[in-house]
C-alpha positions in Angstrom: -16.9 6.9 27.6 -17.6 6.2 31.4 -14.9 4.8 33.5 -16.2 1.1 33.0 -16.0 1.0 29.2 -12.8 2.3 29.9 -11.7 -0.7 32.0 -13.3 -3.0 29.9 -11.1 -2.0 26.7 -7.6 -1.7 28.9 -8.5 -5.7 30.3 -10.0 -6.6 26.4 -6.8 -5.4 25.4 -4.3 -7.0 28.1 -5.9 -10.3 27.2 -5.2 -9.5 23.1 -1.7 -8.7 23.8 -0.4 -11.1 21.6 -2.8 -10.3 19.1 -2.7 -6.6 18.7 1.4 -7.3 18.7 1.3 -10.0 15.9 -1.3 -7.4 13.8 1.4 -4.4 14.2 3.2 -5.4 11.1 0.1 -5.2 8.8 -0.9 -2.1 10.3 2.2 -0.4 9.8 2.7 -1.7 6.2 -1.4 -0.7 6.0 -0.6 2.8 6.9 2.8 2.8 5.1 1.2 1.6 1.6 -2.5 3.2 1.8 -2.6 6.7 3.6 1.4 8.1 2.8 0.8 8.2 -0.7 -2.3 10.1 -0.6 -1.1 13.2 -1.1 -0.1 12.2 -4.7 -3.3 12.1 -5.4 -3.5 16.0 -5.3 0.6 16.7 -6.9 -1.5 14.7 -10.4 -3.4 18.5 -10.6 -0.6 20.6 -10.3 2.4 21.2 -12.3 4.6 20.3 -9.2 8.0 21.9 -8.9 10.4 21.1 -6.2 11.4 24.4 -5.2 7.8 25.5 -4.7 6.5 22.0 -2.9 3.6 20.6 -3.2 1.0 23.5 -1.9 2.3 26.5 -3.8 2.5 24.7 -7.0 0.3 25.9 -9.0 -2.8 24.2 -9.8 -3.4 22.8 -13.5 -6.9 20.4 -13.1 -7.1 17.8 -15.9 -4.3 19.4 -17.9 -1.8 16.8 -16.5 -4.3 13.9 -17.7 -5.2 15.3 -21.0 -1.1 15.7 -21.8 -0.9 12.2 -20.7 -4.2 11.0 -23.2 -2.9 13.2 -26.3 0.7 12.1 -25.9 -0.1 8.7 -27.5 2.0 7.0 -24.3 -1.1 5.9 -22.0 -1.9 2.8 -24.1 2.0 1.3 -23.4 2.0 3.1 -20.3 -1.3 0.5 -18.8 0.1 -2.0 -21.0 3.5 -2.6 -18.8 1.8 -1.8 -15.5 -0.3 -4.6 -16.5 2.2 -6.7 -17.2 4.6 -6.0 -14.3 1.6 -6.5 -11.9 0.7 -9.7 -13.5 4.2 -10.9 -13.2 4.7 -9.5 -9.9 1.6 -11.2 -8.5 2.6 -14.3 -10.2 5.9 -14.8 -9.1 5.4 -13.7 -5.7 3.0 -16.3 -5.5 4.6 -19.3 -6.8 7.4 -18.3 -4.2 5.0 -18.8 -1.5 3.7 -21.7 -2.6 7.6 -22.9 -3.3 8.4 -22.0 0.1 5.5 -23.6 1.8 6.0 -26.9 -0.1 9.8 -26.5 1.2 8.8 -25.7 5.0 6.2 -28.4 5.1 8.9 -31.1 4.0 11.4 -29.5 6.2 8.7 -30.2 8.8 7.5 -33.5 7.9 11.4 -35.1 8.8 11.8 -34.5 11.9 
């Protein structure tokens, strides 16, 4: 990256300040919500024990998700995930729409 390019960025970023600030939020809760729970993904193919952490536990594959299938759970399991992201998603958004409504009308008299 030559010196130029570099001075460019820096003066394309002064005159975004207030952008890149008002975008921190979302990156944070981004980062927060997307790339810390990753390594999850690999604790579902070991059987994890706390007093061995997560990379000395030892390493099962599919066994977790076959217990999980042959328990006879997995069909209530989805079933109230389902549900509690449907109501989640629901009532969040008639709050923002109730909150909104109540903003715009707190706006409107003055």
């Amino acid at each position: 990256m030559s010196s130029k390019s570099k001075s460019n960025a820096w003066k394309t970023f002064k005159q975004n300040k207030t952008l890149v600030i008002m975008s921190l939020p979302a990156i944070v809760f981004f980062f927060i919500f997307s790339y810390i729970p990753m390594p999850g993904i690999y604790i579902a193919f070991t059987d994890y024990r706390y007093d061995l952490g997560i990379f000395k536990s030892p390493f099962v594959g599919f066994e977790n998700f076959r217990f999980l299938i042959e328990s006879g759970d997995l069909l209530r399991l989805v079933r109230n995930t389902v549900l509690y992201n449907i109501a989640f998603i629901l009532l969040g958004n008639i709050f923002q729409i109730f909150l909104a409504l109540l903003l715009n009308e707190i706006n409107n008299r003055t």
